[in-house]
C-alpha positions in Angstrom: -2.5 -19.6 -12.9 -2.9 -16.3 -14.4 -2.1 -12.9 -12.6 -3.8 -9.9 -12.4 -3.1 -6.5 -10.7 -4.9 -6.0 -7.3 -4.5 -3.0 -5.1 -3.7 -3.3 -1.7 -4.7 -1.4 1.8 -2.8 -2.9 4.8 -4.6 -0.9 7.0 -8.0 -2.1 6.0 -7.4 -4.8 4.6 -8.4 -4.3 1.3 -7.2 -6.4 -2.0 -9.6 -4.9 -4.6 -9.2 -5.5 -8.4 -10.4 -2.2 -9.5 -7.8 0.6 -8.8 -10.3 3.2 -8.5 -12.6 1.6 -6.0 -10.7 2.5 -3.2 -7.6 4.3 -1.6 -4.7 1.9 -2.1 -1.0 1.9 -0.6 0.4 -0.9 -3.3 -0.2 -2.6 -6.2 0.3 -6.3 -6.9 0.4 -8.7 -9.3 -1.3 -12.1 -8.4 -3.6 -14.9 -8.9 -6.6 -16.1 -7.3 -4.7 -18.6 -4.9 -2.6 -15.3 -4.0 -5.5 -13.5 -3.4 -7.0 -16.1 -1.1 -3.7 -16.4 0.7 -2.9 -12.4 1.7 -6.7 -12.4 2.6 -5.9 -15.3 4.9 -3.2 -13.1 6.4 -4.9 -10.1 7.0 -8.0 -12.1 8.5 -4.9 -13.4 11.1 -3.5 -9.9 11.3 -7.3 -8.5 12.6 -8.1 -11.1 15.0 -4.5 -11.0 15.9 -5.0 -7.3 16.5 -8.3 -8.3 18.8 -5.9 -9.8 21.1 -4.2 -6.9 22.0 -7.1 -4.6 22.7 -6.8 -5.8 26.7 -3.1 -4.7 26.7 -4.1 -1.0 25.4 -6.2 -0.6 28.6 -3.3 -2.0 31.2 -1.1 1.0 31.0 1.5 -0.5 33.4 2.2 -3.7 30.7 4.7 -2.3 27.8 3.6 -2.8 24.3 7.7 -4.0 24.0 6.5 -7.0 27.0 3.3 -8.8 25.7 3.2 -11.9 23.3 0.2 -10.6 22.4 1.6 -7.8 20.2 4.9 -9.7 19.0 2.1 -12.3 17.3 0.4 -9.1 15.6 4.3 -7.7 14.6 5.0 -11.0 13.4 1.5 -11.0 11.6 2.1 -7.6 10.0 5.6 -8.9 8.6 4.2 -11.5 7.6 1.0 -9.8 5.3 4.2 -7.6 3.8 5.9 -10.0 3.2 3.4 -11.6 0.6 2.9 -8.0 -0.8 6.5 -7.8 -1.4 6.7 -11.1 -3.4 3.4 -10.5 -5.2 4.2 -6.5 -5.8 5.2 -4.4 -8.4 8.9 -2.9 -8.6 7.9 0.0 -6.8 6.1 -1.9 -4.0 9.3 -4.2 -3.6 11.3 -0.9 -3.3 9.0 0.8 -1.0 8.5 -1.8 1.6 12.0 -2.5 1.3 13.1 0.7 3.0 10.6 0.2 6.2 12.5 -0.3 9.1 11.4 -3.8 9.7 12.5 -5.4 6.6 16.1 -4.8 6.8 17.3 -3.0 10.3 20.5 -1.7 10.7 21.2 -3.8 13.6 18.7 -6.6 14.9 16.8 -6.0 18.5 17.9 -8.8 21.0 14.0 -9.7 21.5 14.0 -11.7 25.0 12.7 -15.1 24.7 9.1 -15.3 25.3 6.9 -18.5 25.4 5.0 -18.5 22.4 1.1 -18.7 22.8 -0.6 -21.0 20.6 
């Protein structure tokens, strides 16, 4: 499959093919199927992110102690992940040095049951 460069905006989901049709946080290199995939992921990531609109109005529930946000961390990771695979060398190095992608020390998460 041939690649071509799309630019990316996590925060609103954007994958646009034209680099100056929108504001843009990365660039990427990838073919249709990729395209269709990190779209995929960032559909997940929004209703994900539905979910935890109940927990922002419950004050006395932690964002640290609700499933509903570890499924929208593990979303997140997840969109970044493809970004970093699909992205350009300066992408890769970028999201490399976010805290997330390689901590210093790793959190002891408790053990939640996972909702499905």
């Amino acid at each position: 499959m041939e690649k071509r460069p799309y630019y990316v905006n996590v925060e609103s989901g954007e994958i646009l093919p034209i680099k100056t049709a929108s504001t843009f946080q990365f660039e990427i290199s990838a073919s249709d199927e990729d395209v269709r995939k990190l779209a995929k992921k960032f559909s997940e990531l929004d209703s994900t992110a539905n979910d935890t609109f109940v927990r922002t109005h419950l004050p006395y529930v932690p964002y640290s102690n609700d499933s509903d946000n570890d499924r929208y961390d593990q979303k997140l990771k997840e969109a970044y992940q493809i970004i970093h695979d699909l992205g350009q060398e300066e992408t890769r190095q970028f999201i490399e040095t976010m805290s997330f992608w390689n901590p210093e020390k790793p959190q002891d998460l408790e053990k939640r049951p996972k909702d499905e």
